[in-house]
C-alpha positions as CSV (number, residue, x, y, z in Angstrom):
1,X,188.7,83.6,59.0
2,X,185.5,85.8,58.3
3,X,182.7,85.5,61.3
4,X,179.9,86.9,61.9
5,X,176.7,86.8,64.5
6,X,174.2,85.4,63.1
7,X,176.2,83.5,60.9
8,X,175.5,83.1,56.8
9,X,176.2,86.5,55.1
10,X,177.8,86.6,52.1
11,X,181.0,87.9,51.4
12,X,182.6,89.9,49.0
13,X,186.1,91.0,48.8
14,X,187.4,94.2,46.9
15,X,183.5,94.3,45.0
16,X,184.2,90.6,44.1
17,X,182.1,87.8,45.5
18,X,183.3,85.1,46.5
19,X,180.5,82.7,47.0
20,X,181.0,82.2,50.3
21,X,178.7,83.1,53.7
22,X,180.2,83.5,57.3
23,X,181.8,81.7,58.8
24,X,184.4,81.0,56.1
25,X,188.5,81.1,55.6
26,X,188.5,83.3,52.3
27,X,192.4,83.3,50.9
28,X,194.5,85.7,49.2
29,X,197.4,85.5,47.7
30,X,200.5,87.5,49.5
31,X,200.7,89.9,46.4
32,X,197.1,90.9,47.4
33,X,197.0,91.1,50.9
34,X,198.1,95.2,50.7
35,X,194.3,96.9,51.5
36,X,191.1,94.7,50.8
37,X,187.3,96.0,51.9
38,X,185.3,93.3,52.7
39,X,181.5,93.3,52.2
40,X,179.3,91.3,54.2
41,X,175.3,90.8,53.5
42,X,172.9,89.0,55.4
43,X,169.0,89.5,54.0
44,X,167.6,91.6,57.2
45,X,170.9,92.9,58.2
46,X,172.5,96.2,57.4
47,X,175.1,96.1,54.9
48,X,178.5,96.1,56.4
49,X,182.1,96.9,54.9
50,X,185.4,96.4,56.5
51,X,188.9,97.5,55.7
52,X,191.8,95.3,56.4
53,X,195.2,97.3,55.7
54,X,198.3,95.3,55.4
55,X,199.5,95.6,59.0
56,X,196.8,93.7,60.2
57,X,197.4,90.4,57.9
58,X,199.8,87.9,59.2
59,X,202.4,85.7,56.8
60,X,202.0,82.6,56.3
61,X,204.0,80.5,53.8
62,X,201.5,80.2,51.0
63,X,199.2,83.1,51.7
64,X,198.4,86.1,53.9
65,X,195.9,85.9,57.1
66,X,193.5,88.0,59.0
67,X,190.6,87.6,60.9
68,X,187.4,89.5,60.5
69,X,184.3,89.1,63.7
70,X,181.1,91.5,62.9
71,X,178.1,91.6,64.7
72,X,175.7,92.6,62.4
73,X,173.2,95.4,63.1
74,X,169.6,94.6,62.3
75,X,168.1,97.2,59.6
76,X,165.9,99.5,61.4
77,X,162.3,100.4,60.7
78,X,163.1,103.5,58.3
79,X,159.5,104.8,59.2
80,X,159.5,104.6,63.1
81,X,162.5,107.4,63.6
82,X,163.9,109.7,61.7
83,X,167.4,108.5,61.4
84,X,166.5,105.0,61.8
85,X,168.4,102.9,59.3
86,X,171.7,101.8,58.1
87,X,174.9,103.5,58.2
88,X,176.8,103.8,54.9
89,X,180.8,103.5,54.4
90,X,183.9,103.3,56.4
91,X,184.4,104.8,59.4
């Protein structure tokens, strides 16, 4: 399950979207459950990437399962500091 507040980003997993916006139960098969990132973007809203490794999914019988909760950080006013703004990558 992918959430986030405010709801209705998109997502996009491994660069490929999926057509779906938060909050939505996006599955994988097992064989590709090993390391996904997972875009989310919400018009307003920085852009935000997550990294699931494999430890984190869980087994089910006909696919593999984790769950993803992001606040979302409003973009900032580039102009009003000067490192206002979005931050890029993975942590």
């Amino acid at each position: 399950m992918i959430k986030t507040v405010p709801p209705g980003a998109s997502i996009s997993i491994d660069g490929d979207a999926t057509g779906r916006r938060t909050p939505a139960e996006v599955a994988l098969p097992p064989a590709r459950a090993t390391s996904v990132a997972v875009a989310l973007s919400l018009r307003g809203f920085c852009f935000t990437l997550v990294r699931i490794e494999a430890i984190e999914f869980i087994e089910q019988p006909d696919k593999m399962v984790a769950t993803i909760a992001e606040t979302l950080v409003p973009e900032g006013d580039v102009f009003a500091e000067p490192h206002a703004g979005c931050p890029r990558g993975f942590d």
